[in-house]
C-alpha positions as CSV (number, residue, x, y, z in Angstrom):
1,X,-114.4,75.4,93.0
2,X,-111.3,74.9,94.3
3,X,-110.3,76.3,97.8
4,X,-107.0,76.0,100.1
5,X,-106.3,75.4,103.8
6,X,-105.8,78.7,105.4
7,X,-105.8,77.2,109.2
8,X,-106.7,73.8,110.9
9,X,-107.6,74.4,114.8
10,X,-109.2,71.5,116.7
11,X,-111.7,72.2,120.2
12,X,-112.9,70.0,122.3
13,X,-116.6,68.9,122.8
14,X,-118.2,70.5,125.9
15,X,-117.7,67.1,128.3
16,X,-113.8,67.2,126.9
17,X,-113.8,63.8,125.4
18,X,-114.5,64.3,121.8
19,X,-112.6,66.5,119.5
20,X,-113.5,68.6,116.8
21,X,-111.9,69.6,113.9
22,X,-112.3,73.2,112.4
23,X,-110.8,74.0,108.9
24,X,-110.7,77.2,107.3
25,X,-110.3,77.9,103.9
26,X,-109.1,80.1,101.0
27,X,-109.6,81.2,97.6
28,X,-105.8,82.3,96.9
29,X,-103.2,80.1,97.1
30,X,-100.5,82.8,98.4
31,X,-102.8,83.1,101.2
32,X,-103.1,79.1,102.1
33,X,-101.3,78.0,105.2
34,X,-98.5,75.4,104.3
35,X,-96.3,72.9,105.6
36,X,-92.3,72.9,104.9
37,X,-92.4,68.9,103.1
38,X,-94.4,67.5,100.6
39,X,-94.6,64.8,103.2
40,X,-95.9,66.4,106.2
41,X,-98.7,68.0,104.1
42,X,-99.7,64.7,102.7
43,X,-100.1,63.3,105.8
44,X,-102.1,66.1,106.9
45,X,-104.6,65.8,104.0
46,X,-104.8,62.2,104.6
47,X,-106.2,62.9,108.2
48,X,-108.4,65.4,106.8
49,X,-110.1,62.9,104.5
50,X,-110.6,60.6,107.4
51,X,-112.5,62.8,109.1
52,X,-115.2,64.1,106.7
53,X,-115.3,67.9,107.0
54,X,-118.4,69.0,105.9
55,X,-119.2,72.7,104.6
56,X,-122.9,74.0,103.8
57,X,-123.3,74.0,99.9
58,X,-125.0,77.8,98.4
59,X,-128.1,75.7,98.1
60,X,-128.2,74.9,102.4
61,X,-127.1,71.3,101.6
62,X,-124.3,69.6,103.4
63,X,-121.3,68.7,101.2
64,X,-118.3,66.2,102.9
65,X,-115.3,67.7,101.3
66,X,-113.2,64.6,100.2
67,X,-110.0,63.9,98.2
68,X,-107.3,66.7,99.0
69,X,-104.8,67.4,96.8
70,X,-101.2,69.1,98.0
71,X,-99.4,71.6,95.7
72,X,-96.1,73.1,96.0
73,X,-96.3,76.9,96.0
74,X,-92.5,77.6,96.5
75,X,-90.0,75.4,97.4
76,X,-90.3,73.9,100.9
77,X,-94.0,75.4,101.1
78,X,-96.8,72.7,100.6
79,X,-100.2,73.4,100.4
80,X,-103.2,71.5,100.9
81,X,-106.7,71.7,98.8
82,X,-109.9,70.9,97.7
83,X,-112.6,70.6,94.9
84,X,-115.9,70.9,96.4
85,X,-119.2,73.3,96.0
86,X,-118.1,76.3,98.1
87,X,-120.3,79.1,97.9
88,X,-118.5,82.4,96.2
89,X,-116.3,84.3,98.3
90,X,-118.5,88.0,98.5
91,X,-115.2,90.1,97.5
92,X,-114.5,88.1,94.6
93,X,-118.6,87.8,93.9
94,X,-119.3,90.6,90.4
């Protein structure tokens, strides 16, 4: 199932050293966060592969969401998504 970035934040880990990345994601594509350049969106899915965001599978397992793909919604508004076994968003779930 394909999903899109809605919002990348990052936190820091409770001694401040490390940092953690938190993505959030989409079903709809007009709803996806995006970057003005093909470029800049590229280079942020690039970093995302690097660092292996997982997401819990419908079946409890751990899935490592690789290989983003960027897609131009309008002109000079990237996107950024992913293939991977989300489980069903509840208002689109019959």
């Amino acid at each position: 199932m394909k999903k899109y970035i809605y919002e990348i934040g990052t936190e820091r880990d409770s001694e401040g050293f490390g940092k953690r990345i938190n993505v959030d994601f989409d079903s709809k594509k007009e709803e996806a966060g995006f970057w003005a350049t093909r470029q800049k969106a590229e280079m942020e899915a690039a970093m995302l592969d690097q660092h292996e965001i997982e997401i819990t599978t419908l079946e409890g397992q751990k899935h490592v969401c690789r290989d983003y793909k960027v897609e131009e919604r309008t002109p000079r508004e990237f996107v950024i998504c992913v293939d991977a076994p989300f489980k069903p968003d509840p208002a689109t779930a019959a």
